[in-house]
N, C-alpha and C positions, 0 to 999 in steps of 0.2 A: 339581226335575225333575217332568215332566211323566208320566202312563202312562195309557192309552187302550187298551180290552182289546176287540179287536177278531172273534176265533175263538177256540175252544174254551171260550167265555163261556157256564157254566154247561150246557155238551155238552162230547160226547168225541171232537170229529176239530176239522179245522181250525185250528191253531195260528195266532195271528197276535197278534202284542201289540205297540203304538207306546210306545217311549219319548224323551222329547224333553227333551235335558240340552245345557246349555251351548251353543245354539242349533244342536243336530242333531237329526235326526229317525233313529231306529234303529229297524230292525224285527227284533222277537226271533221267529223263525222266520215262515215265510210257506207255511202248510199249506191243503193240500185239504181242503173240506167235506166229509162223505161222508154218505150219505143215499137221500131220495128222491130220482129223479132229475133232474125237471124244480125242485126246490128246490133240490139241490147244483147243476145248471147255471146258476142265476142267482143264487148267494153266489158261486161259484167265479169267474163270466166277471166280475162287478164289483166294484173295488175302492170302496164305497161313499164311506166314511169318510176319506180320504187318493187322492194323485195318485200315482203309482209315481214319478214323475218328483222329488216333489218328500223323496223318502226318500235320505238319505245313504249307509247300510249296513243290511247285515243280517248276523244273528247267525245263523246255522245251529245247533239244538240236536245234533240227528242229520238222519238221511235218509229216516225213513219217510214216508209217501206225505201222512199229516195232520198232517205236520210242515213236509215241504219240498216240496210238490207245485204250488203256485199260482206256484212261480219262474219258467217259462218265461213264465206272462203278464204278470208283474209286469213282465221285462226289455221283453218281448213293449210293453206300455205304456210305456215312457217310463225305469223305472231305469236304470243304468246304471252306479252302484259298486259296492263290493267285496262279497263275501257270504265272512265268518269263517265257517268249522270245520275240523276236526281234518281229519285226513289220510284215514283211514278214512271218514267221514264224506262226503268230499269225492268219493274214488272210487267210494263205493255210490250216492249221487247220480248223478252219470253213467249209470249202466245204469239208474236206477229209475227216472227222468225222461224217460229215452229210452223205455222200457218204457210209460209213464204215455200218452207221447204217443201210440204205436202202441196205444195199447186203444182210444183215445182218436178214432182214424183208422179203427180197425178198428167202433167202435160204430157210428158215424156212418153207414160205408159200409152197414154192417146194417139201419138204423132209414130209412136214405134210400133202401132197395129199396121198403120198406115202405109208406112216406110218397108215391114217386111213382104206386105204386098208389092211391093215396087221392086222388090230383093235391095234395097237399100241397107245403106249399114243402119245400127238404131243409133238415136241420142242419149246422153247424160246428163244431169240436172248440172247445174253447177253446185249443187251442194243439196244434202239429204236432211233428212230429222234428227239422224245423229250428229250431221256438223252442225245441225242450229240448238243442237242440247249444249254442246261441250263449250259453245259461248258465254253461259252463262255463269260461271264459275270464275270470268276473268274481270266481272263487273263489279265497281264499287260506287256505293250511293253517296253520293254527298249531296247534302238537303240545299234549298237558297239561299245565300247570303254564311254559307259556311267555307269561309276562306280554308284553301284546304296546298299545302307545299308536295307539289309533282316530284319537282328535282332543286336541286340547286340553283336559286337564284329563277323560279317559274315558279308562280302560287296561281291558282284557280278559285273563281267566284261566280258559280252560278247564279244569276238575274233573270225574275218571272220574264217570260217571252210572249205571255198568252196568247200561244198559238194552240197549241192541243194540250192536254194533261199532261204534267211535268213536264212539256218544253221548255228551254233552257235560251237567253243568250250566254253565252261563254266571253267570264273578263281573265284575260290571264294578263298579270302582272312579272316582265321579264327584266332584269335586272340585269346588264352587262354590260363590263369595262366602266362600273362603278354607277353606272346613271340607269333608270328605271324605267321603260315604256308597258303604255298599259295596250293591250292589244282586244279590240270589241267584234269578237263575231254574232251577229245576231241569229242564227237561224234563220227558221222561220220565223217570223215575226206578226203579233197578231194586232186586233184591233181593240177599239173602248169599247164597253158596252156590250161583249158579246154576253148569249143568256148563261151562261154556266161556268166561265172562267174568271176569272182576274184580269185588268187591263194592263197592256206591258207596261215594265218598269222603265222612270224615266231615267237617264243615263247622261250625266254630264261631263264627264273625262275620257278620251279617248285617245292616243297618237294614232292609234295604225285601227280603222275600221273597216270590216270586210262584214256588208249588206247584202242580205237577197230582194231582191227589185220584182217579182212577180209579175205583179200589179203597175209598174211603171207607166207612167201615160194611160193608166186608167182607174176610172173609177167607180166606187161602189155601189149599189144603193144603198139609201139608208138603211140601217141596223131594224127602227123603229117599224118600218114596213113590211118586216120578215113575214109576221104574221098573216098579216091582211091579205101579202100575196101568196102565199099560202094557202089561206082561206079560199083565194078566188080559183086557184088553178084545180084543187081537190073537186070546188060545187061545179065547176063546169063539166068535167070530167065527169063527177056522178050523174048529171043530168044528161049524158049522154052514153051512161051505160058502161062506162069504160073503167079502166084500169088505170093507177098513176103509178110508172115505173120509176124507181129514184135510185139510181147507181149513185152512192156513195162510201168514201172514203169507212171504215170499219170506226176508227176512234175519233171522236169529237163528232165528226157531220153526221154520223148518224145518232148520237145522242143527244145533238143540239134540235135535230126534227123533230124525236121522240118527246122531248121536251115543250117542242112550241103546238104537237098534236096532242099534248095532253093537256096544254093550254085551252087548245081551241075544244077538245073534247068536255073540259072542264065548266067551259064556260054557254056549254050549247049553243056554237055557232057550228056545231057541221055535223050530219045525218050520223046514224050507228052502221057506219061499216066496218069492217074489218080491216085490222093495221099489220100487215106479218114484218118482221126484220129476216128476212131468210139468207144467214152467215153465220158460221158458228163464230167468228174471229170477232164479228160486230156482238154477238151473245156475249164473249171471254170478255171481252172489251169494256163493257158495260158493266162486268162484274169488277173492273180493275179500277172502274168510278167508284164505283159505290166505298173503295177500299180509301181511298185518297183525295176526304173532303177538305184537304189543307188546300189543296189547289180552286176549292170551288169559290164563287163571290159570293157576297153577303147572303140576297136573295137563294141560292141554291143552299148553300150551310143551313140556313133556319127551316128551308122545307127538311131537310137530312135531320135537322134535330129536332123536329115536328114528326119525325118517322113517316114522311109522307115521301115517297120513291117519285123524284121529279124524271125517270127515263121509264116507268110503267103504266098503266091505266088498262081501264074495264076490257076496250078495244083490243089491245098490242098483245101479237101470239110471237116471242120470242122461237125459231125455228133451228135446232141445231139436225136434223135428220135427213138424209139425204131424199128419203121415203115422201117424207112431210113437204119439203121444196118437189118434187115433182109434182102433187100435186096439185098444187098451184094453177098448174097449166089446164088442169080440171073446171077450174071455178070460174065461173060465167060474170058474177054478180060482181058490181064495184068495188073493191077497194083499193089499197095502198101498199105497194110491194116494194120494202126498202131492202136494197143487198149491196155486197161490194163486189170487182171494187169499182172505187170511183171513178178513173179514168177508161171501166170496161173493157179493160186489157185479159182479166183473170177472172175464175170463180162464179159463183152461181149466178151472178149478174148475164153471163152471158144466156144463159139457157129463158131467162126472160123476158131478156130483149129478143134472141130469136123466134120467141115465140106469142110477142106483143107488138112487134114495132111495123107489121104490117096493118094493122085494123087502126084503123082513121079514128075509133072513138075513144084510144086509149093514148093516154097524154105521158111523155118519155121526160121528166122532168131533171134538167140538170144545176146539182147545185155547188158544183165547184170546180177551177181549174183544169183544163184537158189541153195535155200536152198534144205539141205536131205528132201526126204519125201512130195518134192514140184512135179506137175504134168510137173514144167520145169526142173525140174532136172530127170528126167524119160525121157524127152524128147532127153534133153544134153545126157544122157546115150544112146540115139538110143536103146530103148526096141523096139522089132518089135512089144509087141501089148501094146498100153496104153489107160488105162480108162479118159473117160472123160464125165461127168454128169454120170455117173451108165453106159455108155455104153463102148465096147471095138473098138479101130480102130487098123485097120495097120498103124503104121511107115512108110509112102514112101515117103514122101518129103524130100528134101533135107534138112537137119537140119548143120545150120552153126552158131557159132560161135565166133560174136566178142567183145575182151577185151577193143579194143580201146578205145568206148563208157562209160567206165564204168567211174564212178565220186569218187570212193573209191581210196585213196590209196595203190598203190603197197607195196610190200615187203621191193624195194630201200626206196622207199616214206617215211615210217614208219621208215627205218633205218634213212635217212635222219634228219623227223623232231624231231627226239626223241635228233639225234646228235647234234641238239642246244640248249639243257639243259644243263646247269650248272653237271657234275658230281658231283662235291664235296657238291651241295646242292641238288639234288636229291636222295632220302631215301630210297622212295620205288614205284615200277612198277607193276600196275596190266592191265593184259591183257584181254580185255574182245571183247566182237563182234568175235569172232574168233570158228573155229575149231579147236580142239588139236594140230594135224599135221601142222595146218599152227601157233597157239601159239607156238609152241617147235621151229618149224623154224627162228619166229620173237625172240625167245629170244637167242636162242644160236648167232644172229647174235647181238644182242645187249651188252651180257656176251663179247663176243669178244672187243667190241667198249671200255668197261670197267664199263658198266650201270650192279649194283648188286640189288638183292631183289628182283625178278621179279617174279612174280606169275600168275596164270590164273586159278580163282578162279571157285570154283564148284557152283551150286545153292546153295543158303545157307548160303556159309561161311562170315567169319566175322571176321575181323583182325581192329586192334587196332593202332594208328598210329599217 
């Protein structure tokens, strides 16, 4: 078999990897670029490498945006069969795609007010609400651990990933010229102990494994301290009159917060302020939990059979209005304004942050991943001036920081679950989802362990195997 590493090659958005066994061509997830923007508009609108048309299937890891984002033009071009994942998976797609295309609608119409001023030509989405409807018709749910026959001689088995709600690692079993390799993409891959998932499945057989490295060379804090820091960054905040912004991802990260403020609200450790979620995609999102408590842990299942809503409380004003998010920018007094998205590339996050991240007493709270060339990674940098919509602010909010949140895993993580493969049947390792600095970290720590072959392939390449 064949594997051609097409997105997320040695960066960290864009998923897209070709594998081509027993004369098919499969594509293991099919994610958005995320970036600068006239860069991500011309990886995103072209599929360089491969014809959409001439791809058999596709794997779905999960549904986040740099996972599963490039499907409406992929169909939008020419595909046309099936796209595997789980069931969860399946319906967070739907609203996120639809979502994806209305930003997408909504940019265009913004930048081509702009543009006719300048007599410029206008722009095009790469894809609308009708190429992210007509996706979903090509999806078929297969639950975990339901060995499920692709093609001839390819069977698929999705394994909990607990990275977000129905993530997935993907085990296909390929069979050719009589002998059988089992090939392990993990996705994303999450951690133990997060508050509302499952921890990932441990996996001991693998010839051909293709990991995403994140987190390479770094690491978390503890799980157990989510709370407390939390606790601390909210009462400082309140004590100084301010506002705590939190750009986060729509699925998982913002239900995982909503969860540990209902903790803290629960438990009368923090004032009666007000909590908004202002994103209608984190609102659908949230609805898409409540549908799909096979994926939750123990603790979360017995509150859900307890009838007790672990993402609600007295506090939390769910916001789907665009009316309602403005005014926001109204309200003087403390509270907690969660929106997406997370890397502040898109969506009502921005109109927020423009209009928060000047005042010194309101705290810009980050709690996951920000890719290079992302307006949160400029942030995380503390530039004192950053652009946001075409305008410049100052930097004076407090910007903090935390790892705890995050659903990837660590550096140990990744040593860990790699350490439960078989050596003497594992061939070969590619590293993908990663930066350089953090792939060279995950593998010299691996070469250690006694794991050979390991690679972290460039866009393009293509190894045999």
């Amino acid at each position: 078999m064949n594997l051609q590493f097409i997105g997320a090659a040695q960066t960290v958005t864009g998923s897209m990897h070709l594998l081509e066994a027993n004369g098919k061509r499969i594509l293991l997830d099919c994610g958005f670029f995320q970036g600068k923007r006239a860069e991500s508009a011309r990886i995103n609108k072209n599929f360089e490498l491969f014809h959409p048309a001439q791809i058999d299937a596709v794997i779905l890891s999960h549904a986040h945006i740099d996972h599963s984002g490039n499907l409406p033009n992929l169909v939008k071009q020419g595909f046309n069969g099936p796209i595997y994942a789980t069931p969860a998976t399946r319906d967070l797609s739907g609203i996120m795609l639809a979502d994806s295309a209305k930003i997408q609608e909504q940019d265009a119409f913004f930048l081509n007010k702009k543009l006719a001023k300048r007599n410029e030509p206008p722009i095009q989405p790469i894809y609308d609400t009708e190429d992210a409807l007509s996706v979903m018709p090509l999806f078929v749910s297969v639950s975990y651990h339901r060995e499920t026959i692709l093609f001839d001689g390819i069977k698929l088995t999705f394994l909990d990933a607990g990275h977000i709600l129905g993530s997935a690692m993907v085990q296909l079993r390929i069979e050719e010229g009589g002998k059988e390799k089992i090939l392990l993409f993990t996705g994303d891959l999450g951690r133990k102990n997060l508050p509302i998932l499952k921890a990932p499945e441990t996996v001991t057989e693998a010839d051909v494994l293709i990991t995403e490295s994140t987190y390479g060379g770094r690491h978390h804090d503890p799980i157990e301290g989510m709370q407390a820091q939390l606790l601390d960054v909210i009462t400082r905040t309140v004590k100084r009159g301010g506002k705590v912004i939190i750009p986060a991802f729509s699925v998982e990260r913002t239900q995982e917060i909503t969860y540990t403020l209902h903790r803290l609200f629960d438990g009368k450790l923090l004032p009666r302020i007000p909590v908004f979620v202002d994103s209608p995609l984190s609102v659908n999102a949230t609805e898409v939990f409540r549908l799909h408590p096979e994926c939750f842990n123990k603790d979360i299942f017995r509150m859900v059979l307890a009838h007790d809503d672990p993402f609600g409380f007295e506090y939390i004003k769910y916001i789907r209005m665009v009316e309602d998010s403005k005014r926001l920018n109204d309200m003087k007094e403390p509270m907690v304004i969660i929106s997406a998205s997370g890397m502040c590339e898109s969506g009502r996050i921005l109109h927020h942050l423009a209009n928060n991240v000047a005042n010194p007493n309101n705290t810009i709270l980050i709690v996951g991943y920000q890719a290079p060339e992302t307006l949160g990674r400029r942030i995380t940098e503390k530039q004192e001036m950053i652009k946001i919509l075409g305008d410049e602010y100052p930097l004076k909010a407090e910007v903090v920081e935390m790892h705890s949140f995050s659903a990837h895993a660590d550096h140990q993580d990744l040593v860990e679950f790699v350490g439960n493969l078989d050596k003497k049947r594992l061939r070969n390792i590619f590293l993908v989802h990663g930066e350089p600095d953090g792939q060279e970290a995950l593998a010299q720590s691996l070469n250690k362990n006694g794991y050979a072959n390991i690679s972290a392939p460039k866009k393009g390449d293509r190894f045999t195997v």
